[in-house]
C-alpha positions as CSV (number, residue, x, y, z in Angstrom):
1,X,0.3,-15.8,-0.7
2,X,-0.6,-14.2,2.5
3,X,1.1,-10.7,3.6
4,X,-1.3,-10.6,6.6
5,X,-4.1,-8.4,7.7
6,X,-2.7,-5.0,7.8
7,X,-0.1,-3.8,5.0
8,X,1.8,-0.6,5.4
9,X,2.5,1.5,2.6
10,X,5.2,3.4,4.2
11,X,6.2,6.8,3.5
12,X,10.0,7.5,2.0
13,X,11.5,10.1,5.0
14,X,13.5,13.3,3.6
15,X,16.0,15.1,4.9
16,X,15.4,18.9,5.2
17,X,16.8,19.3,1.4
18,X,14.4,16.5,0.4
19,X,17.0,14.2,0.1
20,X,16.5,10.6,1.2
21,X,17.3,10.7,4.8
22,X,19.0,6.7,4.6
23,X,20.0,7.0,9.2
24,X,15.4,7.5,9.5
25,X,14.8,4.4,7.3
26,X,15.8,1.4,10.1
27,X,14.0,3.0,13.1
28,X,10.8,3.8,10.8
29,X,11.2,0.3,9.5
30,X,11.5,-1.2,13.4
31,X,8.5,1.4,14.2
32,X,6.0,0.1,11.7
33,X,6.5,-3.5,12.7
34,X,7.5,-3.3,16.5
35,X,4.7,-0.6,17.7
36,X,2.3,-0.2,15.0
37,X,2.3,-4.6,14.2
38,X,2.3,-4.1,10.7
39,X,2.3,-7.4,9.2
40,X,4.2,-6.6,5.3
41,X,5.4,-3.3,4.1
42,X,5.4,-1.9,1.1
43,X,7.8,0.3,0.2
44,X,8.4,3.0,-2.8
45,X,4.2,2.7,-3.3
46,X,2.5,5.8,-4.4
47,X,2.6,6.2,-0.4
48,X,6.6,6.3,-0.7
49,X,6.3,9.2,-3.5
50,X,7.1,6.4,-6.3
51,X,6.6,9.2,-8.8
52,X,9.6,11.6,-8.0
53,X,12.2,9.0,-6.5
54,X,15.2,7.9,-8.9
55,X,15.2,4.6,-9.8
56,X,18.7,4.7,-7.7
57,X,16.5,5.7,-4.5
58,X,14.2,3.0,-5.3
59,X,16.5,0.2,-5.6
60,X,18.7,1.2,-2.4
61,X,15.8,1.8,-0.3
62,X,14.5,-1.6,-1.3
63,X,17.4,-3.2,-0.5
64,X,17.8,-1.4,2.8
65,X,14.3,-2.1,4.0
66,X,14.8,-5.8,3.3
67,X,18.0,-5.8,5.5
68,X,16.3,-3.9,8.3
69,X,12.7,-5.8,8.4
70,X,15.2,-9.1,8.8
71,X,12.3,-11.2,8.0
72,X,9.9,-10.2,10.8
73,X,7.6,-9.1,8.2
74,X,7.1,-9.2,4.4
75,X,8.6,-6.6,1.8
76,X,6.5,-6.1,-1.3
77,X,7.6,-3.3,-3.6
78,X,6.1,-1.2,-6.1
79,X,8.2,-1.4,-9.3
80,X,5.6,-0.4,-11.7
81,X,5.1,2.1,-14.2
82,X,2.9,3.0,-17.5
83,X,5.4,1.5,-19.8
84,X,5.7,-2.2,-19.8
85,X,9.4,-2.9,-20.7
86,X,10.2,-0.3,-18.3
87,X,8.2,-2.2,-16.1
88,X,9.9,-5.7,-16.6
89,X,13.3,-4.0,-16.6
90,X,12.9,-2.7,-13.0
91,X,11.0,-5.7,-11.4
92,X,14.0,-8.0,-12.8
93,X,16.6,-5.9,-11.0
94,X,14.2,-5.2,-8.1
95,X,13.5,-9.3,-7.9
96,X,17.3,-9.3,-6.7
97,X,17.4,-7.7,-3.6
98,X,14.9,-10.6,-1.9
99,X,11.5,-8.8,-1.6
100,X,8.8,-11.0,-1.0
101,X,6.7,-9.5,-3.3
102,X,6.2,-7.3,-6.5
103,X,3.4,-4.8,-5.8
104,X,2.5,-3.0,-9.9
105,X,0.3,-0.4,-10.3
106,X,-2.4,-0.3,-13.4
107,X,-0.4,1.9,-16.6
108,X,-1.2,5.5,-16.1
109,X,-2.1,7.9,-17.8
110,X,-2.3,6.2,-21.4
111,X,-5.2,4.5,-20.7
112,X,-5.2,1.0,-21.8
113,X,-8.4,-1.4,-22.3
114,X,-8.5,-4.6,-20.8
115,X,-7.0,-6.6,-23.2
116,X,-4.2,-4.2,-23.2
117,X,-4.3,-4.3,-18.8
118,X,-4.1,-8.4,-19.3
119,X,-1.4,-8.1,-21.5
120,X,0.9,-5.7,-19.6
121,X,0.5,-7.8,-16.4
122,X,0.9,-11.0,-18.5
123,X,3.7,-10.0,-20.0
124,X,5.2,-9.1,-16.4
125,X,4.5,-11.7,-14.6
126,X,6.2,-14.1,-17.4
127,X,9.5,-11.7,-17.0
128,X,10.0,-12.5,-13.1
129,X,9.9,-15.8,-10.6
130,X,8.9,-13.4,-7.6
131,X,4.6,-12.9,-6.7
132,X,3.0,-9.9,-8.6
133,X,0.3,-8.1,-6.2
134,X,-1.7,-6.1,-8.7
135,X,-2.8,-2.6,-7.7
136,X,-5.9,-1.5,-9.1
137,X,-6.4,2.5,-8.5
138,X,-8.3,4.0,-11.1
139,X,-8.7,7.6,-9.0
140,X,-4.5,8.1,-10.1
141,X,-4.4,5.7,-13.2
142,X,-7.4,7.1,-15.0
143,X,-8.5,3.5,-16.2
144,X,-9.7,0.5,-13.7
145,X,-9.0,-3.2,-13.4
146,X,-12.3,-4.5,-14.0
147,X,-13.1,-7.4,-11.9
148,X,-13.1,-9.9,-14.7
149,X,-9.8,-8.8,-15.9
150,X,-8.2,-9.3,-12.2
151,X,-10.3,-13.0,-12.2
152,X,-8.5,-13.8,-15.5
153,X,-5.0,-12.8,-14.1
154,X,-5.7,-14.6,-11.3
155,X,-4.9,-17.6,-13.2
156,X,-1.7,-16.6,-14.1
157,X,1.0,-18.6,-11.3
158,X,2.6,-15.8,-9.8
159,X,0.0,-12.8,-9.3
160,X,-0.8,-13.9,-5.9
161,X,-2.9,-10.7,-4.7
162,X,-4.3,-7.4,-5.6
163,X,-4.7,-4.6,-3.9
164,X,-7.8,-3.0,-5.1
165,X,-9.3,1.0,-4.4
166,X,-12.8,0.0,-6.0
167,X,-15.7,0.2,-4.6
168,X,-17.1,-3.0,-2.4
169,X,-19.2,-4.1,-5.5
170,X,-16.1,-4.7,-7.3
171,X,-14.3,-6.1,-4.6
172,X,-17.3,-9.0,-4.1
173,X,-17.2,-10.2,-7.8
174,X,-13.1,-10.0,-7.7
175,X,-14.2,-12.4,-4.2
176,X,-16.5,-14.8,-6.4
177,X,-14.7,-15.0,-9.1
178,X,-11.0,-16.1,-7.3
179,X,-9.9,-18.9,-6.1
180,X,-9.5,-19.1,-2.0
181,X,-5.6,-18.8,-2.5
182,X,-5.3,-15.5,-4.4
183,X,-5.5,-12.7,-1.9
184,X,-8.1,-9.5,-1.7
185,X,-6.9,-6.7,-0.3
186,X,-8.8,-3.2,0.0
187,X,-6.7,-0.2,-0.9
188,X,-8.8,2.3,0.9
189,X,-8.7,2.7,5.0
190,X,-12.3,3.5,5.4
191,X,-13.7,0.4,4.2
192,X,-11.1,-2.1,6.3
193,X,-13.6,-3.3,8.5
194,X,-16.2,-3.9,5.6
195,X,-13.7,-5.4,3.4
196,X,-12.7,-7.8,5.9
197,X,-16.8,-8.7,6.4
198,X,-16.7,-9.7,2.7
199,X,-13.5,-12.1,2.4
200,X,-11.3,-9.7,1.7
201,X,-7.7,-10.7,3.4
202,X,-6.9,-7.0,4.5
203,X,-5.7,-3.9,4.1
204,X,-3.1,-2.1,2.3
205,X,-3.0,0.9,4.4
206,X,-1.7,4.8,5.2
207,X,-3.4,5.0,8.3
208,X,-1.6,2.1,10.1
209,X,1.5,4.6,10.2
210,X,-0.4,5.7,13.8
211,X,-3.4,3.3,14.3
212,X,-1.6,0.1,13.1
213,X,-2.4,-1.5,16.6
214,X,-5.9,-0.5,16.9
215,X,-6.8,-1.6,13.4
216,X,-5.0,-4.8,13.8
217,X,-7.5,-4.8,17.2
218,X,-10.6,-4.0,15.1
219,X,-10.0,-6.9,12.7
220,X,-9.2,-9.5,15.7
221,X,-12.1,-8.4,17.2
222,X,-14.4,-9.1,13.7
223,X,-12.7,-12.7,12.7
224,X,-13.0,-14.0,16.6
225,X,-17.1,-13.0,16.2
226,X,-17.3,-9.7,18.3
227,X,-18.7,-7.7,15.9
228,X,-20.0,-5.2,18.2
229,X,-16.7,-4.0,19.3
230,X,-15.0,-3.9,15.7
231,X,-18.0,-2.4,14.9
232,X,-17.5,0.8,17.7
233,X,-13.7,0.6,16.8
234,X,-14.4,1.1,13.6
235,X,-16.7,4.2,14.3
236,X,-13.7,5.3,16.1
237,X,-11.3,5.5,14.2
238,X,-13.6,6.7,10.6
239,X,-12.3,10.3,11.2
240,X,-8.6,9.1,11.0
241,X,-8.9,7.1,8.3
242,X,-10.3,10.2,6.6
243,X,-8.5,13.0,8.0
244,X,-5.3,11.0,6.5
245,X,-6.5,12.5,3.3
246,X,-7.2,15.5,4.4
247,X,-4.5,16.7,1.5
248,X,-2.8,14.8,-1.2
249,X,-1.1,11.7,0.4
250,X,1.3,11.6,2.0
251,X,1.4,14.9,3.0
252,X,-1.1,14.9,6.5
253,X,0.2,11.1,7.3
254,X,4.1,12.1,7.5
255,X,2.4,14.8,9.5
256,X,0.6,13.3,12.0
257,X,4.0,11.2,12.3
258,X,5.8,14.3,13.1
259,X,2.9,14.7,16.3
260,X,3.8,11.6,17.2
261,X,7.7,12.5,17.4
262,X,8.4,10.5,14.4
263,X,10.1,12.4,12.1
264,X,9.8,12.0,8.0
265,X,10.3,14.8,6.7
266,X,8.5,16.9,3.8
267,X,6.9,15.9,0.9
268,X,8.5,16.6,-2.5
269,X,7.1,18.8,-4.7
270,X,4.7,18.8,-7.3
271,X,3.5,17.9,-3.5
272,X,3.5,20.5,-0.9
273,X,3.1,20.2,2.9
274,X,-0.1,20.5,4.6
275,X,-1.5,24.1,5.3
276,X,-1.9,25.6,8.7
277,X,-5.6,24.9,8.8
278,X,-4.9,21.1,7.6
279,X,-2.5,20.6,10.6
280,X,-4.7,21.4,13.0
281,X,-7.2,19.5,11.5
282,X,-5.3,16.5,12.0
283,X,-4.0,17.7,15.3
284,X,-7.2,17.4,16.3
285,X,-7.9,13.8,15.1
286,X,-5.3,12.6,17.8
287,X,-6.8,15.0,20.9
């Protein structure tokens, strides 16, 4: 399945008690696609701050965003977790409310081998009709999708995709190993242009909340052979897709949205907002 060349994970806007603030979700939705040309969102992601929404916020902020995008772009959303019935329970109710796509994230924290990985995702993928994007980040999960475990899940019918935060070794045996349909996409904003030079489909992104546009430029650029100028756009824009990350995500990003008179709100805690010297840090990335 193809969700494009640039995937939004977009951030979950807060009111000023760090409620969800449900009258910013339509125009951020409109936003993403209309000015920043993101081709599929996904929403409630690590991104959305998955981790300390209720799985009432989830659902109706699913549902919303499906109504809103009205089919100008796809809706994949993250319904997993580190517990596998829990897992299955969500992306059955989740499957409901017409996403495109179910994005799940590798079990956290206890640390299962590969057999156990192939298993969990196996055992998912059999409980639902809708595509699975896998989402391999080993830097919040503490254990990685190796690539031959992703190949082998490959073959299951309905994981489609996986978004992966590896390095571009693992990425090019994930690439040999997969058929033409199941999609690649790089889950770190530095290495979009590379990715894209080694078959990768795209990128599931934070910085396209600001640079959607010129990223989307820097990959049209690459596939219609002028490397050149992807080449200097991508020099360009390095910093941002750094300086995003400045502080835990998505902290600076809802930040550098507020500079750009798009208001999201704070982060909840155990994340807090970025510091004084970390503002102007990413001030400065926009100047």
């Amino acid at each position: 399945m193809d969700f494009g060349r640039v995937v939004t994970a977009m951030v979950t806007p807060f009111d000023d008690q760090l409620q969800v603030n449900w009258d910013l979700v339509e125009p951020l939705v409109n936003y993403l696609i209309e000015e920043q040309q993101s081709d599929s969102l996904v929403i409630c992601g690590t991104t959305g701050e998955s981790p300390t929404l209720t799985e009432e916020e989830k659902l109706k902020l699913i549902e919303a965003s499906v109504r809103y995008a009205k089919g100008r772009c796809k809706i994949i959303a993250g319904t997993g977790s580190n517990d596998t019935a829990h897992t299955i329970h969500f992306s059955q109710k989740v499957e409901k409310l017409g996403v495109d796509a179910l994005l799940v994230v590798a079990p956290y924290y206890n640390r299962p081998s590969q057999a156990g990985l192939y298993q969990h995702y196996k055992a998912v993928a059999e409980s639902v009709n809708a595509p699975i994007v896998l989402y391999n980040v080993q830097g919040r999960t503490g254990v990685n999708i190796d690539a031959d475990t992703t190949i082998r899940l490959s073959k299951i019918p309905n994981i489609v995709a996986t978004k992966d935060c590896a390095n571009m070794d693992q990425l090019t045996r994930i690439l040999n190993g997969v058929n033409a349909d199941f999609s690649v996409y790089s889950g770190e904003d530095s290495n979009t242009l590379p990715a894209i030079a080694i078959g990768c489909r795209g990128i599931v992104s934070v910085a396209s909340h600001v640079i959607g546009k010129e990223m989307q430029s820097m990959i049209k650029y690459y596939v219609e052979g002028n490397i050149q100028q992807a080449a200097e756009l991508h020099r360009k824009l390095h910093p941002i897709f750094t300086g995003v990350f400045c502080a835990p995500s998505p902290a600076p990003i809802k930040h550098a949205l507020a500079l750009k008179g798009i208001q999201t709100g704070g982060v909840r805690l155990p994340l807090v907002q970025v510091s004084e010297q970390e503002g102007q840090l990413i001030q400065s990335l926009f100047e």
